[in-house]
Structures are given as C-alpha cells and as structure tokens.
C-alpha positions as CSV (number, residue, x, y, z in Angstrom):
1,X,-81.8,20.4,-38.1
2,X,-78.8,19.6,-40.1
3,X,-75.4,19.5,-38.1
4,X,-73.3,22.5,-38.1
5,X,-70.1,21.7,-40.4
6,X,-66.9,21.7,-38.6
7,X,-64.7,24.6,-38.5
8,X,-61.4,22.8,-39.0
9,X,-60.8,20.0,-41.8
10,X,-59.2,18.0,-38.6
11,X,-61.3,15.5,-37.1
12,X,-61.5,12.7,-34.8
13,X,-61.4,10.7,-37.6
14,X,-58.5,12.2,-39.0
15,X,-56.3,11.8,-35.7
16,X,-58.3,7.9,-35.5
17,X,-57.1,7.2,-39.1
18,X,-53.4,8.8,-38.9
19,X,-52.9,6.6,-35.3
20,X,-53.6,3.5,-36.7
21,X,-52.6,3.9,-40.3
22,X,-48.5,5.3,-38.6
23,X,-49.1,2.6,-36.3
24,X,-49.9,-0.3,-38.9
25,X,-47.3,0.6,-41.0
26,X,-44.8,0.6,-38.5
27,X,-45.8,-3.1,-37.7
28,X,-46.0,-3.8,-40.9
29,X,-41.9,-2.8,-41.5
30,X,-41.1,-4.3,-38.3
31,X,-42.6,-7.6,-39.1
32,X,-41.0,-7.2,-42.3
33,X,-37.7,-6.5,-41.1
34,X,-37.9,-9.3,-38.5
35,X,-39.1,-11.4,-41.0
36,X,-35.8,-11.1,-43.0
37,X,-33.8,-11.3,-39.7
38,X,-35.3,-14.9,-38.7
39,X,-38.2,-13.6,-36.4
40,X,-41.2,-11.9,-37.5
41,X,-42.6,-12.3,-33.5
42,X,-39.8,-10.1,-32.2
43,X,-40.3,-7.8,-35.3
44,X,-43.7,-7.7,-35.0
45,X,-43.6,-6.5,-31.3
46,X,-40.9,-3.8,-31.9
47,X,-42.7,-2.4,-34.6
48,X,-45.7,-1.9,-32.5
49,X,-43.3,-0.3,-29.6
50,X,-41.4,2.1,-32.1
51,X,-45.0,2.5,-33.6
52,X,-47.0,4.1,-30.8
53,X,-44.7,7.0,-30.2
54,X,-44.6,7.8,-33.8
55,X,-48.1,7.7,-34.3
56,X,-48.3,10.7,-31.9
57,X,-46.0,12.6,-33.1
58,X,-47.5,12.2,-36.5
59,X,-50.8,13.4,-34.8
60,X,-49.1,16.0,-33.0
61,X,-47.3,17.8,-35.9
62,X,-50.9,17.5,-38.3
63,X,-52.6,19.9,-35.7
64,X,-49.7,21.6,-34.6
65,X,-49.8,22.6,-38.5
66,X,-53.2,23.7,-38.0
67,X,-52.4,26.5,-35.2
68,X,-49.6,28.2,-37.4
C-alpha cells in the first residue's frame, strides 16, 4: 500500500532543512565577520547565538504563510 501524499508541500524536512540551512549561514557570516575582526572563535559562537532565534522565525513565518 503506497503512502498517502501529503496534504501540504511543508514538511519535516522542509522545517529540518530551513533550521539548519538559517542556522549555518548565520555561522557562516559570523565566523566571517569575526574572522575580519581578529577572532573567528568569538564570531563563530555569536553567529550560532543570533542564529538559533532566526532559524525559528524563518520556520515560523514559512508555515505561518501556509495558514493565510
């Protein structure tokens, strides 16, 4: 019996990829911008802090999208 296909183009995998893909790329500038700065430890680590947050709100605001 062949899964039913899902009613909404949103998936885990969606929400997985758009976490660590905001999340990466926030780490990645951070790095980068502590990297110019002298320290891309310190960069590194605020990326990842500032990340987080924003990767949820990127989440959050695909599937609000999705309701309206």
């Amino acid at each position: 019996m062949a899964a039913a296909a899902p009613s909404s183009p949103h998936s885990l995998a969606t929400a997985s990829g758009l976490l660590l893909g905001t999340t990466g790329a926030s780490i990645a500038v951070g790095a980068l911008i502590g990297w110019l700065l002298g320290s891309a430890g310190i960069g590194f680590l605020i990326g990842a802090i500032v990340g987080i947050p924003l990767s949820i709100l990127v989440v959050y605001k695909v599937y609000a999208q999705q309701g309206s």
